[in-house]
PDB file of the backbone (N, CA, C, O) and the ligand in Angstrom, with CONECT records:
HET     ZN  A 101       1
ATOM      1  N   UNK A   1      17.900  12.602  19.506  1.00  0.00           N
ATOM      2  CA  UNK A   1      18.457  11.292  19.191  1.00  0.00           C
ATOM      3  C   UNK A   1      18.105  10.319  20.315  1.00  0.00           C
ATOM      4  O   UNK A   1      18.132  10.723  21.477  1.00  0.00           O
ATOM      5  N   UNK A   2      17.794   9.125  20.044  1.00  0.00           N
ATOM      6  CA  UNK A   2      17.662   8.167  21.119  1.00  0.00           C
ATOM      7  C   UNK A   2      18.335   7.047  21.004  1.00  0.00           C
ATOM      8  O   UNK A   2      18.519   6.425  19.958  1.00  0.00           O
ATOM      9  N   UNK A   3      18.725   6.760  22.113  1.00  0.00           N
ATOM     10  CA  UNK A   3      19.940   5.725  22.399  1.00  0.00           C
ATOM     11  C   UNK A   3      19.025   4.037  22.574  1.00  0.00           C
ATOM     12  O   UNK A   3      17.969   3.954  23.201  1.00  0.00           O
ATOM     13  N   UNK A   4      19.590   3.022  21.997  1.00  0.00           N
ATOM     14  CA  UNK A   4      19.519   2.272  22.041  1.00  0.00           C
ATOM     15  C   UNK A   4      20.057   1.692  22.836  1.00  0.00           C
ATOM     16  O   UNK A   4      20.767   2.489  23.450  1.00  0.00           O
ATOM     17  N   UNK A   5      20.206   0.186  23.430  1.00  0.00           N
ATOM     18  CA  UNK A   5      21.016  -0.746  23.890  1.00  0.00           C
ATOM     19  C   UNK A   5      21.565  -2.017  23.352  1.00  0.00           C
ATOM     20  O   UNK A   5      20.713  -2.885  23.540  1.00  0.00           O
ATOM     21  N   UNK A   6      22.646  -2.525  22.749  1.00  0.00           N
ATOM     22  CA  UNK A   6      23.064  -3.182  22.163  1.00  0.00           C
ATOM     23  C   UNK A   6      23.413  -4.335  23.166  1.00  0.00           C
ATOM     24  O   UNK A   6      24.616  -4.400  23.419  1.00  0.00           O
ATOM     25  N   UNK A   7      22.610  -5.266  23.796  1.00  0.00           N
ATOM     26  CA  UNK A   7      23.209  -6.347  24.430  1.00  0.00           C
ATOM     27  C   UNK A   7      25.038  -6.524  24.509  1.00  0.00           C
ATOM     28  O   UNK A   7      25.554  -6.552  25.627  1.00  0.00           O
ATOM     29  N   UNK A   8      25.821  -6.622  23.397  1.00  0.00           N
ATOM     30  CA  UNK A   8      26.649  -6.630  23.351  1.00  0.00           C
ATOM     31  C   UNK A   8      27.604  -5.461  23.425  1.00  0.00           C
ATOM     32  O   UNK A   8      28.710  -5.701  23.909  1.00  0.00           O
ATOM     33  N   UNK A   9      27.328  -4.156  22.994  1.00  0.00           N
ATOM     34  CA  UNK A   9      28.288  -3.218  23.369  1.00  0.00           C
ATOM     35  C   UNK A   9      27.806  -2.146  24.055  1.00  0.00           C
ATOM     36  O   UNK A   9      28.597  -1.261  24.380  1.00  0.00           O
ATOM     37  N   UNK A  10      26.510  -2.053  24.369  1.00  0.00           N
ATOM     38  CA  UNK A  10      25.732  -1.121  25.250  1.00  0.00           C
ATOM     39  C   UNK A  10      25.127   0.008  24.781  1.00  0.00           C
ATOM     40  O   UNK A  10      24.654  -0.273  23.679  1.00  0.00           O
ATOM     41  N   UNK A  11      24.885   1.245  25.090  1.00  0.00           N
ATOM     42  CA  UNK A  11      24.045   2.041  24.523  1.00  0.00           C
ATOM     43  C   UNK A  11      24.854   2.661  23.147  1.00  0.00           C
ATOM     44  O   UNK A  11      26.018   3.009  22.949  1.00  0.00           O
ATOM     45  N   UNK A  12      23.833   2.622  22.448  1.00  0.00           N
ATOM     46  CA  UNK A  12      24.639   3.355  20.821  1.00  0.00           C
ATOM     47  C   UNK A  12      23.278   4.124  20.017  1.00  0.00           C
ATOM     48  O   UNK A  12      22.218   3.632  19.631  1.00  0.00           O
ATOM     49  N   UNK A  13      23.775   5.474  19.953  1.00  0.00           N
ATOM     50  CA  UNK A  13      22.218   5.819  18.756  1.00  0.00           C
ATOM     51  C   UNK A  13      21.688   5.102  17.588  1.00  0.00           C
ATOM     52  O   UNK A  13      22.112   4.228  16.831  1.00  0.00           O
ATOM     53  N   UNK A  14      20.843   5.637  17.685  1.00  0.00           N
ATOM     54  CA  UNK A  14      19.488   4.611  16.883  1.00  0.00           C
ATOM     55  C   UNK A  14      19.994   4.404  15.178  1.00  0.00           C
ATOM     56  O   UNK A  14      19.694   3.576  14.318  1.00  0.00           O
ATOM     57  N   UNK A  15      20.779   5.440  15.200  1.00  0.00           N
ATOM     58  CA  UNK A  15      21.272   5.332  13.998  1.00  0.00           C
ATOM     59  C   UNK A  15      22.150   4.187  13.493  1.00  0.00           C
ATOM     60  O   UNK A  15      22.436   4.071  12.301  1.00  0.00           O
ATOM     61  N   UNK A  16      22.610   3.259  14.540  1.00  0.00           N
ATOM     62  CA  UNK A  16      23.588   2.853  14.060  1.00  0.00           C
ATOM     63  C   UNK A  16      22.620   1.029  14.176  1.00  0.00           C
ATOM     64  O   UNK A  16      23.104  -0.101  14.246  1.00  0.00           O
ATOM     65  N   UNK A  17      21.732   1.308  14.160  1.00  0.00           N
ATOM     66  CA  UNK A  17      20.898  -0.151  14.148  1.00  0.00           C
ATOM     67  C   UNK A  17      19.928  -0.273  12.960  1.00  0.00           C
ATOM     68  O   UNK A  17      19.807   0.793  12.358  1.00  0.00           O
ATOM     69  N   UNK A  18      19.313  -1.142  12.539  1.00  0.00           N
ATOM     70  CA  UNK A  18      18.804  -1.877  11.703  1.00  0.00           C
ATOM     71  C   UNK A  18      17.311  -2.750  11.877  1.00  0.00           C
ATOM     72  O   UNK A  18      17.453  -3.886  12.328  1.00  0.00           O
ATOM     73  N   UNK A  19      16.327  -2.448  11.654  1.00  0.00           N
ATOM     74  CA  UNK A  19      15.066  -2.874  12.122  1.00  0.00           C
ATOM     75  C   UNK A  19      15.093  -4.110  11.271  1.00  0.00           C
ATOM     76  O   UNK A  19      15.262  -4.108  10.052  1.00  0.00           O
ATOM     77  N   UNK A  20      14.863  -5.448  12.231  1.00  0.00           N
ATOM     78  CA  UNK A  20      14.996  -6.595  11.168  1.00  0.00           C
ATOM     79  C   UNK A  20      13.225  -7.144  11.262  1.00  0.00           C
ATOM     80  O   UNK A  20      13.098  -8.171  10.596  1.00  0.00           O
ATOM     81  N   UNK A  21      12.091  -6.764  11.822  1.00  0.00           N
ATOM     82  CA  UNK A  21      11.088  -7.281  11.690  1.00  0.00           C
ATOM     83  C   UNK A  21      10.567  -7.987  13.228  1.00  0.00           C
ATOM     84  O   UNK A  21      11.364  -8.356  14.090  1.00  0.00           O
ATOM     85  N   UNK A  22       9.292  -8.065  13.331  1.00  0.00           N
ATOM     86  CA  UNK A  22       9.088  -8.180  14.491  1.00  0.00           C
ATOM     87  C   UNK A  22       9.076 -10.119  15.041  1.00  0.00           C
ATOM     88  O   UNK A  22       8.688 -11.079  14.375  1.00  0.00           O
ATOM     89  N   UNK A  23       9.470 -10.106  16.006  1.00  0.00           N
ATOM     90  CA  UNK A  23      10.163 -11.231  16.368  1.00  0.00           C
ATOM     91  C   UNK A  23       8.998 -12.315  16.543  1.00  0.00           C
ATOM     92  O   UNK A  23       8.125 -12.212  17.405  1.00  0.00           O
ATOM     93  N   UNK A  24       9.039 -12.795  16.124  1.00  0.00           N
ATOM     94  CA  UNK A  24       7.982 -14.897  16.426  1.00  0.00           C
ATOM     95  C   UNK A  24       7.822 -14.789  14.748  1.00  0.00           C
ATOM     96  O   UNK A  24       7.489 -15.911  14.367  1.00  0.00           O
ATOM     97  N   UNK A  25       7.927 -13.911  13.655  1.00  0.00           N
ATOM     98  CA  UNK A  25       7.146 -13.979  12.882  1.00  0.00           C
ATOM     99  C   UNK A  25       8.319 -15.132  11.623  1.00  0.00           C
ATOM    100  O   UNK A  25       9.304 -14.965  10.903  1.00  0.00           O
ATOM    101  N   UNK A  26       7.336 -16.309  12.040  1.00  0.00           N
ATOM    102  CA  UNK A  26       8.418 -17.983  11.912  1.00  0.00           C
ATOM    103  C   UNK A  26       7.762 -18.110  10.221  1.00  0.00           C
ATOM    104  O   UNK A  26       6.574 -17.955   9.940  1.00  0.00           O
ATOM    105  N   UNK A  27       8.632 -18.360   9.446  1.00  0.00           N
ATOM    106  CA  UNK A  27       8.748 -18.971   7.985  1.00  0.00           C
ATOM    107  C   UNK A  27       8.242 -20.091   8.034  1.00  0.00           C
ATOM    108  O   UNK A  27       8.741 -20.968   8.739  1.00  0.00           O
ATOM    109  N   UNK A  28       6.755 -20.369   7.032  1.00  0.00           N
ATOM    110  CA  UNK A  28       6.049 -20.931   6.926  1.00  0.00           C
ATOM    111  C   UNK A  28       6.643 -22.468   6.535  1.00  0.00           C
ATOM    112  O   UNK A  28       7.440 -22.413   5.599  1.00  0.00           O
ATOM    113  N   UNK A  29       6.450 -23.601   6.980  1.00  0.00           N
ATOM    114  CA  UNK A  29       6.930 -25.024   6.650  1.00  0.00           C
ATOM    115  C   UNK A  29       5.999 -25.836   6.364  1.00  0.00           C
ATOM    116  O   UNK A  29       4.867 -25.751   6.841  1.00  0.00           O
ATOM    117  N   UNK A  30       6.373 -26.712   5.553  1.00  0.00           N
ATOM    118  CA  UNK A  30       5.700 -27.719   4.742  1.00  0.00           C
ATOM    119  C   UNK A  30       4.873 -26.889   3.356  1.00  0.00           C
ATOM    120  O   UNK A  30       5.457 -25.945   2.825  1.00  0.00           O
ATOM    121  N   UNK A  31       3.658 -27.280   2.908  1.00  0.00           N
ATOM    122  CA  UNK A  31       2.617 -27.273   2.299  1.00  0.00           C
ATOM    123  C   UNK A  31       2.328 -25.825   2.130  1.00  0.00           C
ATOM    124  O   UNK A  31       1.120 -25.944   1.929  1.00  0.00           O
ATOM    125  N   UNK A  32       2.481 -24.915   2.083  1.00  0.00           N
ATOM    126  CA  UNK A  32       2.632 -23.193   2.055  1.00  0.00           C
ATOM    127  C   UNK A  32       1.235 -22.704   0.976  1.00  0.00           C
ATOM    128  O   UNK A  32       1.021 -23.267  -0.098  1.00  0.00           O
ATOM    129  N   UNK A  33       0.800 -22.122   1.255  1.00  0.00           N
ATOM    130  CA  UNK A  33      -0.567 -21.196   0.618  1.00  0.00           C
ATOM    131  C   UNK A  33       0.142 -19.971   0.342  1.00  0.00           C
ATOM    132  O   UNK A  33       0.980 -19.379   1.022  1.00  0.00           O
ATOM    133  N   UNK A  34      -0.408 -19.677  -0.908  1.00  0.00           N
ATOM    134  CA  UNK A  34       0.001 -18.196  -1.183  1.00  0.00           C
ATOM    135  C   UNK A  34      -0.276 -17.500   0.078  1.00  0.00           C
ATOM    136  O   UNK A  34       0.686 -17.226   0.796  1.00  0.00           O
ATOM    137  N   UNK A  35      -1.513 -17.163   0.460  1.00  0.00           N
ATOM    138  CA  UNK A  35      -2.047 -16.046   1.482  1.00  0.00           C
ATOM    139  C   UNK A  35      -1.339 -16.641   2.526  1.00  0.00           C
ATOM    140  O   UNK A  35      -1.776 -15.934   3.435  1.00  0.00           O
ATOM    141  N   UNK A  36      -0.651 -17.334   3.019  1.00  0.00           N
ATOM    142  CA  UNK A  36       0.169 -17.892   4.061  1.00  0.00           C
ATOM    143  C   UNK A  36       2.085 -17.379   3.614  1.00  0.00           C
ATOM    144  O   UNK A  36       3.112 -17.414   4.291  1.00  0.00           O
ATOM    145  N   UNK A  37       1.905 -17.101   2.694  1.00  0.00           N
ATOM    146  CA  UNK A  37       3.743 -17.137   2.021  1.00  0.00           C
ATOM    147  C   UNK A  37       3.169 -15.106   2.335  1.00  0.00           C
ATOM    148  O   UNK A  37       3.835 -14.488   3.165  1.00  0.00           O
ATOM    149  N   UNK A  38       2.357 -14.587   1.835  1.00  0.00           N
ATOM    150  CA  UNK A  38       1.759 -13.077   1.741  1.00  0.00           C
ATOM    151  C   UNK A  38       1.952 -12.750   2.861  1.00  0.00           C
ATOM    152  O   UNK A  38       2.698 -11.795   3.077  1.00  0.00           O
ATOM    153  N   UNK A  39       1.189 -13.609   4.168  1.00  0.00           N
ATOM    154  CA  UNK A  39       0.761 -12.685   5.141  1.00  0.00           C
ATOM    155  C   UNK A  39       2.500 -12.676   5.913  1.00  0.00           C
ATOM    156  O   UNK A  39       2.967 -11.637   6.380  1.00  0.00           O
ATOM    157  N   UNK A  40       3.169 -13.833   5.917  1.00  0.00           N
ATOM    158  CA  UNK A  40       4.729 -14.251   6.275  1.00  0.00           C
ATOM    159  C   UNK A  40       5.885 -12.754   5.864  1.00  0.00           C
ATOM    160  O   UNK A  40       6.704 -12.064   6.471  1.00  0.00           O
ATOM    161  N   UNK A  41       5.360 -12.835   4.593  1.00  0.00           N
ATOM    162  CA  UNK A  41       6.493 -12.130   4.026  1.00  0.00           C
ATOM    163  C   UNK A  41       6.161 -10.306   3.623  1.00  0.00           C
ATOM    164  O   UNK A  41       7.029  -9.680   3.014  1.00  0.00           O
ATOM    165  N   UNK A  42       4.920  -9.660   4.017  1.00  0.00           N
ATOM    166  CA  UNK A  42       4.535  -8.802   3.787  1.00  0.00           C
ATOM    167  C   UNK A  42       3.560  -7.811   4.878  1.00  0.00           C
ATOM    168  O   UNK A  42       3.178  -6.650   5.028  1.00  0.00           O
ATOM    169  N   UNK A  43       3.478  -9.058   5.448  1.00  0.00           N
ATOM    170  CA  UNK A  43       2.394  -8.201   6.696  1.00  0.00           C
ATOM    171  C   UNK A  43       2.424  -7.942   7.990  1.00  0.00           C
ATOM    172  O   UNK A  43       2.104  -8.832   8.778  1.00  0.00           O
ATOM    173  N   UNK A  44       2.835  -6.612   8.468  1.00  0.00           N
ATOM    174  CA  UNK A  44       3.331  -6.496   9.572  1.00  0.00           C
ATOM    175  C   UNK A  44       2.393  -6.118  11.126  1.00  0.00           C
ATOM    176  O   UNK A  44       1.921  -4.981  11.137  1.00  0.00           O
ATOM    177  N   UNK A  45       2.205  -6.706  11.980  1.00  0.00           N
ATOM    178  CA  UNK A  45       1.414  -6.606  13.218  1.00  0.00           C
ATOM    179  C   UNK A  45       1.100  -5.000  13.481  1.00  0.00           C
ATOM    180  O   UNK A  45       0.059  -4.451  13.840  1.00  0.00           O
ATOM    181  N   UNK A  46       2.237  -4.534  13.206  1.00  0.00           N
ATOM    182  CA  UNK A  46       2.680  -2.279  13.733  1.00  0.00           C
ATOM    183  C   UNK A  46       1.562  -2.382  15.456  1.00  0.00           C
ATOM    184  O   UNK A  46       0.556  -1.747  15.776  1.00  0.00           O
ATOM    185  N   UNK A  47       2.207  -3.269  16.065  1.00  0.00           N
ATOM    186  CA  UNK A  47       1.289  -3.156  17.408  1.00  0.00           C
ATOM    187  C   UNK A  47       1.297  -1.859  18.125  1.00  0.00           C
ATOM    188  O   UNK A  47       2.416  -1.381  18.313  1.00  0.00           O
ATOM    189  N   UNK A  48      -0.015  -1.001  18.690  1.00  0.00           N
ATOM    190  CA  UNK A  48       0.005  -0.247  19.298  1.00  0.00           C
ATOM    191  C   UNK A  48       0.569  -0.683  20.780  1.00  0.00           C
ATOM    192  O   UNK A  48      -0.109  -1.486  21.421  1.00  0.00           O
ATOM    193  N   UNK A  49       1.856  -0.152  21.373  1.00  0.00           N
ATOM    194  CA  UNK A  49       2.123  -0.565  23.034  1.00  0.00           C
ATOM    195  C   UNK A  49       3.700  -1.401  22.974  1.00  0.00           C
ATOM    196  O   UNK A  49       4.798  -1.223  22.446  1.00  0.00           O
ATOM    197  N   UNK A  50       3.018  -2.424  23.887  1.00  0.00           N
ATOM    198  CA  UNK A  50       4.230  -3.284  24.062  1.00  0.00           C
ATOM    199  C   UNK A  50       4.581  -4.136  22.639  1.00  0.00           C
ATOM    200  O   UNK A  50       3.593  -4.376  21.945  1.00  0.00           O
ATOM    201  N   UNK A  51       6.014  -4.665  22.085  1.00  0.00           N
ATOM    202  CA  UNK A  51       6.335  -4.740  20.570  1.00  0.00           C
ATOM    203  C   UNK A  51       7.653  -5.818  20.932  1.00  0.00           C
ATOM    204  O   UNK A  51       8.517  -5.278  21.623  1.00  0.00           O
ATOM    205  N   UNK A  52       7.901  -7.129  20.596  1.00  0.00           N
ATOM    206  CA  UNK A  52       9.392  -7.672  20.704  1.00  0.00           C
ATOM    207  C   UNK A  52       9.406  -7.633  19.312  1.00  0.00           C
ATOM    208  O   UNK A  52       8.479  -8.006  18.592  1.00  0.00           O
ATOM    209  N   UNK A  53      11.042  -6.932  18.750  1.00  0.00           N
ATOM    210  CA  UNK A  53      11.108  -7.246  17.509  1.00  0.00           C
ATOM    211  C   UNK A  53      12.321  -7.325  17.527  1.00  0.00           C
ATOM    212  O   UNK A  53      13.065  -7.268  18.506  1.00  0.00           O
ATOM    213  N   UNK A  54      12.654  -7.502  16.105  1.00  0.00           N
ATOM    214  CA  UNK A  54      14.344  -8.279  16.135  1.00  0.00           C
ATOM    215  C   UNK A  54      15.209  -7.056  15.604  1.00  0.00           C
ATOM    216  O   UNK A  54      14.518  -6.159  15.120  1.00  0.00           O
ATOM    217  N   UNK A  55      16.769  -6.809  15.596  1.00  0.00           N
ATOM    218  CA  UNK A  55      17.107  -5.320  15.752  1.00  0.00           C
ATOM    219  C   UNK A  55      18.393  -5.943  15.232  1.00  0.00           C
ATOM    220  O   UNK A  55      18.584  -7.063  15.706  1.00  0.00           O
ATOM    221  N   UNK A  56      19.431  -5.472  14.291  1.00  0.00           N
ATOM    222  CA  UNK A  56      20.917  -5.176  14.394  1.00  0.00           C
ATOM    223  C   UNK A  56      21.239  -4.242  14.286  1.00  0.00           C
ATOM    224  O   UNK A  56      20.806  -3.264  13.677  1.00  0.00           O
ATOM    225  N   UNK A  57      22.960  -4.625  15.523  1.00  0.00           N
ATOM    226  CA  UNK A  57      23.388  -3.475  15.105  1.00  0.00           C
ATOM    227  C   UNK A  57      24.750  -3.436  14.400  1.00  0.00           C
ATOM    228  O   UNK A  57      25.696  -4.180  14.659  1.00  0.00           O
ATOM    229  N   UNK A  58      24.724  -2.631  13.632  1.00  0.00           N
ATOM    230  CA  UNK A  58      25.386  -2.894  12.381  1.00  0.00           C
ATOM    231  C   UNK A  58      26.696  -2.493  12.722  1.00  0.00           C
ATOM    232  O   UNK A  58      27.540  -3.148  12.110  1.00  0.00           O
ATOM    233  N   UNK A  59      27.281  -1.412  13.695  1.00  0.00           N
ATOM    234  CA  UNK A  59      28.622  -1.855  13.903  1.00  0.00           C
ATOM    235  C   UNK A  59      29.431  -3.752  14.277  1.00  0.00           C
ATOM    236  O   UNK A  59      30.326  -4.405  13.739  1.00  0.00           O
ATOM    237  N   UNK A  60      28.774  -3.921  15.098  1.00  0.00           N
ATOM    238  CA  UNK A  60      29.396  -5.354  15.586  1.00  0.00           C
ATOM    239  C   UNK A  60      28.480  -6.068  15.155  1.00  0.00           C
ATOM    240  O   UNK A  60      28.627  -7.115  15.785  1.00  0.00           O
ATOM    241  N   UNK A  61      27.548  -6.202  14.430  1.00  0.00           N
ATOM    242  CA  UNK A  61      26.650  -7.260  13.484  1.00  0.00           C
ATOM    243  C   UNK A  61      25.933  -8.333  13.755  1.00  0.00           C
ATOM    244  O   UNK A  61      25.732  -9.346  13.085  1.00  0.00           O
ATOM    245  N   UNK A  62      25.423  -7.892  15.208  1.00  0.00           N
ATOM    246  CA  UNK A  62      24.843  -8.860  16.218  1.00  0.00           C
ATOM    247  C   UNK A  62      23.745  -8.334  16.513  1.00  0.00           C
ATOM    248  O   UNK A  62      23.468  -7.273  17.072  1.00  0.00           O
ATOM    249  N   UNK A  63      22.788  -9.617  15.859  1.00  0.00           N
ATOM    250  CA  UNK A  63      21.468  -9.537  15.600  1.00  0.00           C
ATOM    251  C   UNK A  63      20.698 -10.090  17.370  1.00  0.00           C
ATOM    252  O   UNK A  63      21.085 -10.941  18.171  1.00  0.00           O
ATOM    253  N   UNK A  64      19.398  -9.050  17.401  1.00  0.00           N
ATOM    254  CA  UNK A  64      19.481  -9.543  19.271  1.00  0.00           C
ATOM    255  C   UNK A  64      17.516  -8.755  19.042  1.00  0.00           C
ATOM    256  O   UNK A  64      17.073  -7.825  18.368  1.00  0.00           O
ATOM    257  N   UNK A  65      17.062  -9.469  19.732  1.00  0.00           N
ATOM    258  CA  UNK A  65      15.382  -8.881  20.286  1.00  0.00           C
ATOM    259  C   UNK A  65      15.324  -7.778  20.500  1.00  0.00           C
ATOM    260  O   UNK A  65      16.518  -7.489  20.425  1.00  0.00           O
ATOM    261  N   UNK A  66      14.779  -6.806  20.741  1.00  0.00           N
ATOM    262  CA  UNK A  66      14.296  -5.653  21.486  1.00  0.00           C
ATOM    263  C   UNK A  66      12.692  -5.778  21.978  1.00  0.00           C
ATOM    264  O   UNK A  66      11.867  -6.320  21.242  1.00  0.00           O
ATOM    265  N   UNK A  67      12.322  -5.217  23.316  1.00  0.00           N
ATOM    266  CA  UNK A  67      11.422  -5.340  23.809  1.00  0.00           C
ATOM    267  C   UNK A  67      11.381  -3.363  23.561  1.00  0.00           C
ATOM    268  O   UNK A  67      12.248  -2.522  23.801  1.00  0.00           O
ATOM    269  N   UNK A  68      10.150  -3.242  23.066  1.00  0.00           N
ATOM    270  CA  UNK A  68       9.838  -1.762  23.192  1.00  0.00           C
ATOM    271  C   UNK A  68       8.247  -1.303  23.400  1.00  0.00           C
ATOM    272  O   UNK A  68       7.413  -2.204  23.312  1.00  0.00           O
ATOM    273  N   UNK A  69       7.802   0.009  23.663  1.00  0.00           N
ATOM    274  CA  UNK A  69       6.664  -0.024  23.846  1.00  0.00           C
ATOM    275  C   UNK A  69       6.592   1.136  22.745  1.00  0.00           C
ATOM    276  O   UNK A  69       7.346   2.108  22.811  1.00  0.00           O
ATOM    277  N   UNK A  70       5.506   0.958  21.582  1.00  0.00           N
ATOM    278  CA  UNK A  70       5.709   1.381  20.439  1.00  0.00           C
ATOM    279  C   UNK A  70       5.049   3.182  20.819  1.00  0.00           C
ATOM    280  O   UNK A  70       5.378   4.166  20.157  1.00  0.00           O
ATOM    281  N   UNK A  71       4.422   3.199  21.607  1.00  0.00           N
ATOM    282  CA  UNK A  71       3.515   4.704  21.825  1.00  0.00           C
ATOM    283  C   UNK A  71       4.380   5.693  22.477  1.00  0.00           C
ATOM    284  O   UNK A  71       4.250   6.905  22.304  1.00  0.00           O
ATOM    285  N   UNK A  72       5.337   5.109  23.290  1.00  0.00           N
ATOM    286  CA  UNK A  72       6.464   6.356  23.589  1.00  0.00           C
ATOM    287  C   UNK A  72       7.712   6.090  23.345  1.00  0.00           C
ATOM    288  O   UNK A  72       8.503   6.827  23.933  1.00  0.00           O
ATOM    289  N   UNK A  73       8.382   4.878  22.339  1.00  0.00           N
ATOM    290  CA  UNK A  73       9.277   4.313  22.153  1.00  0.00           C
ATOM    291  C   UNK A  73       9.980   4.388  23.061  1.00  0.00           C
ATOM    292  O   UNK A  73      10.998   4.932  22.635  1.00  0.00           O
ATOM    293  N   UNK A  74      10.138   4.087  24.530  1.00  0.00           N
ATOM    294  CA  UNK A  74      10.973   3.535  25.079  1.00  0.00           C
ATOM    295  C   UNK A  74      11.226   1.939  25.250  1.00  0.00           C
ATOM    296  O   UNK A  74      10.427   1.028  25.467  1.00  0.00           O
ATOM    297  N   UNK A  75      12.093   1.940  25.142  1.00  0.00           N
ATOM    298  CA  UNK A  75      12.962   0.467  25.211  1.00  0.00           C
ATOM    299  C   UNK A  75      12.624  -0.123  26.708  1.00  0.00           C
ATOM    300  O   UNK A  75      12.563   0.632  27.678  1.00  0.00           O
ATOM    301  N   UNK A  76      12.441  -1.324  26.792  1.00  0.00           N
ATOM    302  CA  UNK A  76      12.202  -2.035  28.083  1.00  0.00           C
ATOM    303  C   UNK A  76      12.991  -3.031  28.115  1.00  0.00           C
ATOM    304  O   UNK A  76      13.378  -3.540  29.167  1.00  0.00           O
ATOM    305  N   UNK A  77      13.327  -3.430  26.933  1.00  0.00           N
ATOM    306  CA  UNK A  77      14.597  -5.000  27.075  1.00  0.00           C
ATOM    307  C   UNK A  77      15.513  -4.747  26.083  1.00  0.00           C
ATOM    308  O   UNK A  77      15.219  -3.867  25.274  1.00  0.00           O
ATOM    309  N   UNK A  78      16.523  -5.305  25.972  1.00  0.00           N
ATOM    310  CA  UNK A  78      17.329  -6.032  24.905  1.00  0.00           C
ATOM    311  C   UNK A  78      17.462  -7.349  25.486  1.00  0.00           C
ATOM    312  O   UNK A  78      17.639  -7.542  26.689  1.00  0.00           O
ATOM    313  N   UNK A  79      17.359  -8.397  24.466  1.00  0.00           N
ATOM    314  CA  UNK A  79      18.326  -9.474  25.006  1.00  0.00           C
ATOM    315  C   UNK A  79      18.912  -9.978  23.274  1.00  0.00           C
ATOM    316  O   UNK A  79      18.343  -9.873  22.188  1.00  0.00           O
ATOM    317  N   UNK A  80      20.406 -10.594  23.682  1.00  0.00           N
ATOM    318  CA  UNK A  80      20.419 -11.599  22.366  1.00  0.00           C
ATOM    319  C   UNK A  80      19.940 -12.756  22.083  1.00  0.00           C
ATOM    320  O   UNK A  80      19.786 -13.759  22.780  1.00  0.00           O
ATOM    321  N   UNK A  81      19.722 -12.545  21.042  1.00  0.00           N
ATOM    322  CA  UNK A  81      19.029 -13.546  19.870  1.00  0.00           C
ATOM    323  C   UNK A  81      19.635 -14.816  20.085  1.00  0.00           C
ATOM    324  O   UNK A  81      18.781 -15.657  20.364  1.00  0.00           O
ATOM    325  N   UNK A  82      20.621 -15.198  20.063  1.00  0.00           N
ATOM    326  CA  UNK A  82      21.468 -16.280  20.367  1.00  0.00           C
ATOM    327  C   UNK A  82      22.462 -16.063  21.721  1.00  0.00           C
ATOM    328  O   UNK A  82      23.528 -15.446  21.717  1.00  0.00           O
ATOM    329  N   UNK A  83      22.128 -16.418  22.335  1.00  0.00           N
ATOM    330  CA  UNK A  83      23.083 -15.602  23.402  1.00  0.00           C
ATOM    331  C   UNK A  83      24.420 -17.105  23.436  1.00  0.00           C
ATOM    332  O   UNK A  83      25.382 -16.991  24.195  1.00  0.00           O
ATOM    333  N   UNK A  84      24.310 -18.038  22.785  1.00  0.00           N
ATOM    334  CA  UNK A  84      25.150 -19.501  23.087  1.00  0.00           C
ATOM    335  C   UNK A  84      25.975 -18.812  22.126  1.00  0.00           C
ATOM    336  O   UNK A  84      27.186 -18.991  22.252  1.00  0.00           O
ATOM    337  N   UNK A  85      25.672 -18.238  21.409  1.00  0.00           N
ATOM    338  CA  UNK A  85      26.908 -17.641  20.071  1.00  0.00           C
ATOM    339  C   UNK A  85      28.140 -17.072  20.662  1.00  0.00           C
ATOM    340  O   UNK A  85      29.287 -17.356  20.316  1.00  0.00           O
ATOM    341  N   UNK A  86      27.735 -16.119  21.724  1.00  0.00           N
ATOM    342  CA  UNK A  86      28.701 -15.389  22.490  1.00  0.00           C
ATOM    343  C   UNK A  86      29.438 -15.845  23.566  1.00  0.00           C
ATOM    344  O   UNK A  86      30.211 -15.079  24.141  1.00  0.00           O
ATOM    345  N   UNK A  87      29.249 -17.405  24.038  1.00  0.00           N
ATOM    346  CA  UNK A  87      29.833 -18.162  24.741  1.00  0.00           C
ATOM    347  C   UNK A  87      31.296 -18.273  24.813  1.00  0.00           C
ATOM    348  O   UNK A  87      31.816 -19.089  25.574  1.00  0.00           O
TER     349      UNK A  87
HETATM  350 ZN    ZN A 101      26.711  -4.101  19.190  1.00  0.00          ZN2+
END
């Protein structure tokens, strides 16, 4: 089992999180092309190495980045997604 880090409540197994997609990947605005709405909504980078992608975790429902390196999955960051939310 491998432990995650939840910015907000700290390490929790992997089980209890939610892969939301890898992070910059921004919803197309204005004037939209199919192959632009396709590549948005269907096509994923799967980078070999270093990876920021977006993560919840589904006990406390706080959606937050993860920095990971995809070839030995260890984790190198968390931070939250909104961190002004938790203010
Ligand atoms: Zn949490």
């Amino acid at each position: 089992m491998q432990l995650f880090t939840c910015p907000f409540c700290g390490p929790r197994a992997e089980g209890e999180f939610h892969f939301g997609g890898d992070a910059g990947n921004l919803r197309p605005e204005g004037e939209v092309t199919a192959e632009a709405w396709t590549d948005y909504l269907y096509f994923r980078h799967n980078r070999r190495g270093p990876a920021r992608e977006i993560w919840m975790h589904l006990p406390c429902r706080e959606v937050f980045v993860m920095e990971r390196y995809t070839l030995t999955h260890e984790v190198t960051a968390t931070e939250a997604l909104l961190p002004e939310a938790r203010a």
